[in-house]
N, C-alpha and C positions, 0 to 999 in steps of 0.2 A: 430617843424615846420621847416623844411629844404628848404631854397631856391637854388635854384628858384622855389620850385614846387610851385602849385598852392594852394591855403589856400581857402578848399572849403569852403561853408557857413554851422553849425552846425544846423541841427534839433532835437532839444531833445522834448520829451512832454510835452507838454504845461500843465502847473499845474494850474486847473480850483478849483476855491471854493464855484462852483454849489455844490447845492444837487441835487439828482436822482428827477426828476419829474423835472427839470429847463430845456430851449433847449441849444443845445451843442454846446460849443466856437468852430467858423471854425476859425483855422488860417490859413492864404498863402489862402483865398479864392480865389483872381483873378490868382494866378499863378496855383490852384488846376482847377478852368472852365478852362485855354486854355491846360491845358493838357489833358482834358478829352474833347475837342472839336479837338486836334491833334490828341487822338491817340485812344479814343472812351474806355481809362481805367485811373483811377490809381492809385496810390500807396499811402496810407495814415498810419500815424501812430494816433491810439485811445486810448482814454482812461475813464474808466468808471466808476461810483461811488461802493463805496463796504465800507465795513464795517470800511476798515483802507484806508483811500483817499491819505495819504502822509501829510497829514495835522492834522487833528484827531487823536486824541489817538485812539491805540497804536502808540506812535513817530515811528520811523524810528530807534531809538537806542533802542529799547526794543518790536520790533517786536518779536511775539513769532515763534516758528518753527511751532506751529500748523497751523497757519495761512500762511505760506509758502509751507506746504503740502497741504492745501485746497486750494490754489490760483491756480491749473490746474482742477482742477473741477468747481471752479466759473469762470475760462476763457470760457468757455466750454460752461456754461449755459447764459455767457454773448454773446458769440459770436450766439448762436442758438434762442436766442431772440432779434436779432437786425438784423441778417441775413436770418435764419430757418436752417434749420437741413440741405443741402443741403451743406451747406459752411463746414460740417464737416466731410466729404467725398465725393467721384467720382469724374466725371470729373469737377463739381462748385470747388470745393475744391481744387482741382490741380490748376485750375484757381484764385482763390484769392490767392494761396501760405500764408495762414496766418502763421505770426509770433509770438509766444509768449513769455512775459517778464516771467522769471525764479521768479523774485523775485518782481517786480511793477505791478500793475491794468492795464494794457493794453495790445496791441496786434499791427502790422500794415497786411496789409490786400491789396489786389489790388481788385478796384471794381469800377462796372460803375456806369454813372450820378444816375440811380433809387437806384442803392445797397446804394451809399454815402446817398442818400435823406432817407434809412431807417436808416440806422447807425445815419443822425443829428435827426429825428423822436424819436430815440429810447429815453427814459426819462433816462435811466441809464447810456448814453454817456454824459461825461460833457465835452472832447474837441476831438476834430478833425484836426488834423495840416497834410501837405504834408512832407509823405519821404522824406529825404537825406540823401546820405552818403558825408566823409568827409574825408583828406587826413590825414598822421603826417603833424608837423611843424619841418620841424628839430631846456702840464706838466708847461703849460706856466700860467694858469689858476689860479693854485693853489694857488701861491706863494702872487698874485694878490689879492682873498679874505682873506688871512691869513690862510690857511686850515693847512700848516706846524706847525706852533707856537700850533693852538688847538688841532689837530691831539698831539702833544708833551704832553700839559697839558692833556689827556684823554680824551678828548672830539672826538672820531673816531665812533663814532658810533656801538659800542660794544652794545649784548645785545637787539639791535632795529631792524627792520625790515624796508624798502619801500617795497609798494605795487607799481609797473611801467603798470602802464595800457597802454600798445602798440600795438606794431606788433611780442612780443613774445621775446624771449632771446636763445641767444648760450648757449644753455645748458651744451656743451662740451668745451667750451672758455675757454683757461689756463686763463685767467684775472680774469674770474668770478667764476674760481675753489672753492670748497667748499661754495660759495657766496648766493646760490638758495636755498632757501626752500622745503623741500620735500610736500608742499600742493601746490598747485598751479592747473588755470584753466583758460580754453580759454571758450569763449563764441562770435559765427560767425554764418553769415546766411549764407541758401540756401532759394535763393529765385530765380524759374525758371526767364530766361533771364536776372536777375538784379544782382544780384552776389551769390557767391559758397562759403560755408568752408573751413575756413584756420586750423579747429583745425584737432590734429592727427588721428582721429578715422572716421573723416569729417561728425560730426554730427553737429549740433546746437550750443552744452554743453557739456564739458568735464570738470568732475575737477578729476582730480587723480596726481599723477607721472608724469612728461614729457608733462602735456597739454599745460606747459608754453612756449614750444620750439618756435624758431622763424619760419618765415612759408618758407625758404627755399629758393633758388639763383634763380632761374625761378621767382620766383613773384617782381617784381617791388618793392619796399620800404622797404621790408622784415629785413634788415639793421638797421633797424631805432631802438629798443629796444631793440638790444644788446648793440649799442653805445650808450643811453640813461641810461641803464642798468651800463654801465662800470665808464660811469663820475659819476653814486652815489658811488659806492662801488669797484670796480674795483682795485685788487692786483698783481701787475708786478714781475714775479719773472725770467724774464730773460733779456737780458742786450740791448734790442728793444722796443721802446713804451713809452709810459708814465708809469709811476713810479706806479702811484695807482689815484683812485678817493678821491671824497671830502671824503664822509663817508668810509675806506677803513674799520672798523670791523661793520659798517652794514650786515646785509642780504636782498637780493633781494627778494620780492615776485611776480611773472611775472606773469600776466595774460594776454593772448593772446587777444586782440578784434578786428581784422581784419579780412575784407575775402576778396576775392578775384573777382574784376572785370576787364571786358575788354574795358572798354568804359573811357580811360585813360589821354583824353585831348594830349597834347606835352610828356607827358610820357610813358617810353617801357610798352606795356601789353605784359600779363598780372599785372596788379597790385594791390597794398594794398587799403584797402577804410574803414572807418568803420560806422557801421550801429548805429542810436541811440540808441536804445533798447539794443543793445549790449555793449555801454557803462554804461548805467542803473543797466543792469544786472552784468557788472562789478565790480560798487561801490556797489551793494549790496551783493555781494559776501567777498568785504573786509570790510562792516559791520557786516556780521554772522562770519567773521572771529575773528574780536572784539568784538562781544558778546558772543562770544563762547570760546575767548582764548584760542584756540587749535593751538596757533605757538608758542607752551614752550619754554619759555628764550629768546623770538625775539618778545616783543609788538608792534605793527605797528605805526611808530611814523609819515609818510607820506605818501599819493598817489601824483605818479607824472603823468601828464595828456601833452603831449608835443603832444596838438593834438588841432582841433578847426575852427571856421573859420568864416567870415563873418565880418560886419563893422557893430560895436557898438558903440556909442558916450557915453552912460552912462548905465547902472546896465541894466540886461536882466531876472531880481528875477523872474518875472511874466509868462514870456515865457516859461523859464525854471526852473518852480518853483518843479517840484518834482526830479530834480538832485538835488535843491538849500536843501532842504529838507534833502536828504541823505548828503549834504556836509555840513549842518548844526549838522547832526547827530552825523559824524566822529569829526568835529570840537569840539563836549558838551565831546566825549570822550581824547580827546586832540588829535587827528590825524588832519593833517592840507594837507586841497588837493592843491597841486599847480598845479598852468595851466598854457601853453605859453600865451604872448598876443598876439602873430602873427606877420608876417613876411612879413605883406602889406606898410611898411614906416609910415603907419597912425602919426598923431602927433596928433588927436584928438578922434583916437577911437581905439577898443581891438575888438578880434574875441570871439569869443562865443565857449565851456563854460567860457571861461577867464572875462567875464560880469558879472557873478553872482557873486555876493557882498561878500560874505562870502568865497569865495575863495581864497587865496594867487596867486596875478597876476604879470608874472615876466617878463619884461622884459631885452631887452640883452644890454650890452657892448661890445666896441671892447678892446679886452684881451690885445692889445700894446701901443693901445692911450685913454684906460680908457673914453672914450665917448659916447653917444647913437649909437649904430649900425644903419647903415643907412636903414636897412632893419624892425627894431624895431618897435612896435605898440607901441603908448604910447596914453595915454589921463590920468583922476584923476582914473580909476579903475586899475594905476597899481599899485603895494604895492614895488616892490623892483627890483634891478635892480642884474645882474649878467652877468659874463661872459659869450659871445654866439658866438664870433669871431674864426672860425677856431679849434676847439677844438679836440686835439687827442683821440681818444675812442677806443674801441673795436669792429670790425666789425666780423661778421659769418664768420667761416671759419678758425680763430684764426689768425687774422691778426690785425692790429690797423688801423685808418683814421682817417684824419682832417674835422672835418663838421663844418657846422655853421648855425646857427639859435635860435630863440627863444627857440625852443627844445634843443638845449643845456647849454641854459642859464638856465633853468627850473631846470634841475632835480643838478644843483647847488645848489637851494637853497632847495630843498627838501632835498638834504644829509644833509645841514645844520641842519635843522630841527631833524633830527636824532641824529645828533651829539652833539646836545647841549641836545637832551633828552636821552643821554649815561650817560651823570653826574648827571643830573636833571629831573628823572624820573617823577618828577610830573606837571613838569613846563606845561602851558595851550598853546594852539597854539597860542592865543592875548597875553603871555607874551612874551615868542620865538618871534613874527612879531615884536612886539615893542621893543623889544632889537635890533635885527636887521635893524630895522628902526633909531634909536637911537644912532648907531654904527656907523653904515655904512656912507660910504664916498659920499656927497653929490654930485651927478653930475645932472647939467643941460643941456636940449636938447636946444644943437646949432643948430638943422637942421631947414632949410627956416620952419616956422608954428613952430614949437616948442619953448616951454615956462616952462615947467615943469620941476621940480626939484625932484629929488628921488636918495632912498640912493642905491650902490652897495655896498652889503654885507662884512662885515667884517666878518670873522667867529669867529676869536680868541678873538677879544674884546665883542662881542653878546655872546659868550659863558660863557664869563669873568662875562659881566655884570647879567645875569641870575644863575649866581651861589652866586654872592654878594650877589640878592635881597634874594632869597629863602624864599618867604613870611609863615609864620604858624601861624594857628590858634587853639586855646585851650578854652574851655570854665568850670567854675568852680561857685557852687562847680557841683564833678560826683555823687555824691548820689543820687535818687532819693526822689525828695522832693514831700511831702504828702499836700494835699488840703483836707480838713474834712467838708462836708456839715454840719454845722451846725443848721440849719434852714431852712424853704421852702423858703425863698430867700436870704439865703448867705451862702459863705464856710471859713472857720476859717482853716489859712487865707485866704485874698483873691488873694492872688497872691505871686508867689514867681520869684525873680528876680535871675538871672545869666549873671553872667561877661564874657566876651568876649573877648580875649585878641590876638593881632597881634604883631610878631615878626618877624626880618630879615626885613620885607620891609610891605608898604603900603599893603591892601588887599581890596577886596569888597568880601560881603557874601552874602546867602539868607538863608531866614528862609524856610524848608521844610517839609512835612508829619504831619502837624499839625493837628491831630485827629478831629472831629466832634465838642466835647464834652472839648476843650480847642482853648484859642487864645491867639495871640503873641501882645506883643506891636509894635514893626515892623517888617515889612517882609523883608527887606531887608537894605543895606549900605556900608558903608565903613569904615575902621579904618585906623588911622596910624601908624605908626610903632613904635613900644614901646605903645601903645594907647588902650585903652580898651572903651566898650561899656558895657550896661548895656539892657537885654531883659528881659519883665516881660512877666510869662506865669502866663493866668489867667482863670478860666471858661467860658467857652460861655454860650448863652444862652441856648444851648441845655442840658448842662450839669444839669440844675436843671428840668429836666424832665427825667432823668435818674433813674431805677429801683434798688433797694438795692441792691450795689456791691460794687466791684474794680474794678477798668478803668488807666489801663496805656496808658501811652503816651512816646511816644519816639520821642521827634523832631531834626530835624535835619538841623544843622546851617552850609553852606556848602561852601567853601574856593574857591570863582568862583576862582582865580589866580595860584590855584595848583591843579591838579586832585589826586581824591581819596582824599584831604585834611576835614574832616566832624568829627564835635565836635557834641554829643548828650544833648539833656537837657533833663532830663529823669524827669516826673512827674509821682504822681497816683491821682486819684479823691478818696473818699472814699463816698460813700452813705447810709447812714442806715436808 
């Protein structure tokens, strides 16, 4: 978020927990009539129920591909039964310019009072909200969070990847040399009169080679995620500029989400703007990246999101419940999305997506008086404070600048995030926050209305303190232990119990995949450190209706405070 630009208001789609056959959440109703009473159209983005809502199993982290390749054919059939066949070519078609989501249940659409009256009609629409697009937010730094000291002890971010969802990167930047990932992909509209593709090929969707590029010195903003780009990772090898970024052995993974409009307020057009859908489509692109772990030797340890807008007082989960969904996604696999709070002064609210709960919301400091930036949003949804004052980056063209803004304060603590998961590959996004919370040097906002207190990150001692804990969990014995029906209503024994054991630090666990035909004595808890627990696995009631067999069990006790951390309790039933 770079000021002074203007910090448009965010419309994501609104995440409805209708079923099909319910009628369909409008949101921005009074702002959606006097648009369509000025100007006799407009522009709505949709969303409609289907077999995976964003809520419903299949999660969002175990989405399958099948279901990604049938989601343009069920657009298809959803658009042609809410509209008619008409909206899917000729001149109707030219005229709604519809859009559709690569990888989410929806579409946005331009369409008058009778078309919207069939779209709320339709039973398989469960929400309706009005288009908007939305702006960015835009060596002294460093020394400031500690990044030298952790950077020393290993902590650089070797091994990890960000994901920087912007306005694209210098692909040819001496800064960011070797830095970029060979996957990468933009995702921009064209939508006649409203705005144009930024990506290379100027379609829709690109992901290949080079879709990541930034969109070039003609467009207005275009700057903004190479310099966002360089504060994560960014390596100085000549004797101008800033040294390097926070994470300097990170790699960048750039997905362009910009396009291009004219309609630019106080700013030069043509310029940057971005479409919701195209951020949607964005983070679900760096979910199939992490389910797919196809970035060999770079697991994506953050997205940085220096973008956003509008005036929140508290959580916006509901509104924009199906981003909240994929950043709860990324979150279960330890990737942590950080957002600006924005760059309105607020002292009691945040811009949007920086609202949604589950996301890492960062506010800025000024990098020489260590203070809230006067430009800074703040209210309780921000999680941590960072450098945002004047910060030297990398601009296109292979030059450096000083910018400043909550966007620079941002993708600070997203390197972090990296950096601490270079040593501690397992560690969970809620251990990384709470260490950094924990560390970090407490400042309170002096400014007139401010009251709030929060940490700016230390990195060297967050990094420190998440190596200490290194919580592990074990469970014993590994054998697989036998249950023998003995009788039509018992099994000999009737339960076998296993030890639970946490080491290095405090832990909390769950019990998972427990069969039909077995049950746990808890499902879930906590241990302390040096501390064990005791679960008995025992028959259910299903189990004595079971046919002469063998029946394993494999369950699974799973270490919430380290990913990948999962201790099995392995049973058999025997039936005769």
């Amino acid at each position: 978020m770079t000021t002074p630009r203007t910090f448009l208001a965010a419309c994501l789609l609104a995440a409805s927990t209708l079923s099909a056959g319910a009628a369909a959440v409008v949101q921005d109703g009074a702002a959606i009539d006097a648009r369509l009473k000025a100007e006799g159209s407009v522009r709505v983005t949709v969303r409609y129920a289907t077999a995976w809502n964003g809520k419903d199993l299949p999660h969002w982290a175990g989405v399958p591909d099948g279901y990604l390749a049938a989601l343009p054919g069920e657009q298809t059939t959803r658009i042609r039964s809410a509209l008619g066949t008409a909206a899917l070519a000729g001149t109707t078609a030219k005229r709604m310019a519809i859009k559709r989501s690569r990888y989410a249940p929806g579409f946005s659409v331009t369409v008058t009072a009778a078309e919207l009256a069939e779209l709320a009609a339709d039973p398989a629409v469960t929400a309706i909200q009005l288009e908007q697009v939305f702006s960015p937010t835009l060596d002294a730094s460093l020394p400031r969070i500690g990044a030298p000291a952790a950077i020393a002890a290993g902590a650089d971010g070797r091994n990890t990847a960000v994901a920087v969802i912007d306005t694209g990167v210098d692909l040819d930047h001496p800064f960011l040399r070797g830095k970029v990932t060979l996957k990468q992909a933009c995702f921009s509209s064209n939508i006649p009169f409203v705005m144009s593709s930024l990506c290379p090929s100027g379609g829709d969707t690109e992901i290949a080679t080079g879709a990541g590029d930034d969109c070039g010195p003609l467009v207005s903003g275009c700057f903004h995620g190479t310099h966002v780009a360089g504060i994560v990772a960014g390596v100085n090898r000549t004797a101008t500029g800033p040294r390097r970024g926070v994470a300097p052995g990170a790699k960048i993974l750039p997905i362009m989400a910009g396009s291009m409009v004219v309609d630019c307020g106080n700013e030069r057009a043509p310029c940057v703007r971005f479409n919701g859908l195209d951020l949607l489509d964005a983070l679900g692109f760096v979910i199939e990246r992490v389910n797919r772990a196809d970035l060999p030797g770079t697991p994506i340890a953050a997205v940085n999101m220096s973008l956003g807008g509008g005036r929140n007082t508290g959580d916006c989960d509901l509104v924009n419940g199906l981003m909240k969904a994929q950043i709860d996604a990324l979150r279960s696999r330890g990737v942590a999305t950080v957002i600006a709070s924005g760059n309105d002064g607020f002292t009691d609210a945040v811009g949007s997506p920086a609202c949604i709960s589950s996301a890492v919301t960062v506010g800025s400091t000024d990098t020489a008086t260590d203070r809230v930036s006067v430009f800074s949003n703040m209210n309780r949804m921000v999680d941590l404070l960072a450098p945002g004052s004047v910060i030297q980056s990398s601009v296109p063209g292979g030059g450096f600048a000083g910018l400043q803004g909550t966007s620079m304060a941002t993708p600070h603590v997203a390197a972090a995030f990296a950096a601490i998961k270079s040593v501690e590959p397992t560690a969970t996004v809620a251990r990384i926050e709470a260490a950094l919370k924990a560390t970090g040097r407490p400042i309170r906002d002096t400014r007139p209305g401010g009251t709030l207190i929060r940490s700016r990150i230390e990195l060297d001692d967050a990094a420190a303190k998440v190596r200490a804990e290194n919580p592990d969990l074990s469970a014993a014995p590994t054998a697989r232990q036998i249950l023998t029906k003995s009788s039509l209503t018992s099994f000999s024994p009737a339960g076998r119990s296993f030890t639970i054991r946490a080491t290095g630090s405090r832990l909390g666990f769950e019990v998972r995949d427990v069969p039909v035909f077995l049950e746990t004595s808890v499902g879930s808890g906590s241990i302390a450190a040096g501390s064990s627990t005791r679960i008995t696995v025992r028959p259910s009631a299903a189990a004595f209706f079971l046919p002469a067999g063998t029946y394993d069990g494999n369950i699974k006790v799973v270490n919430r405070d380290a990913i990948g951390d999962v201790a099995t309790l392995r049973v058999r039933l025997v039936v005769r």
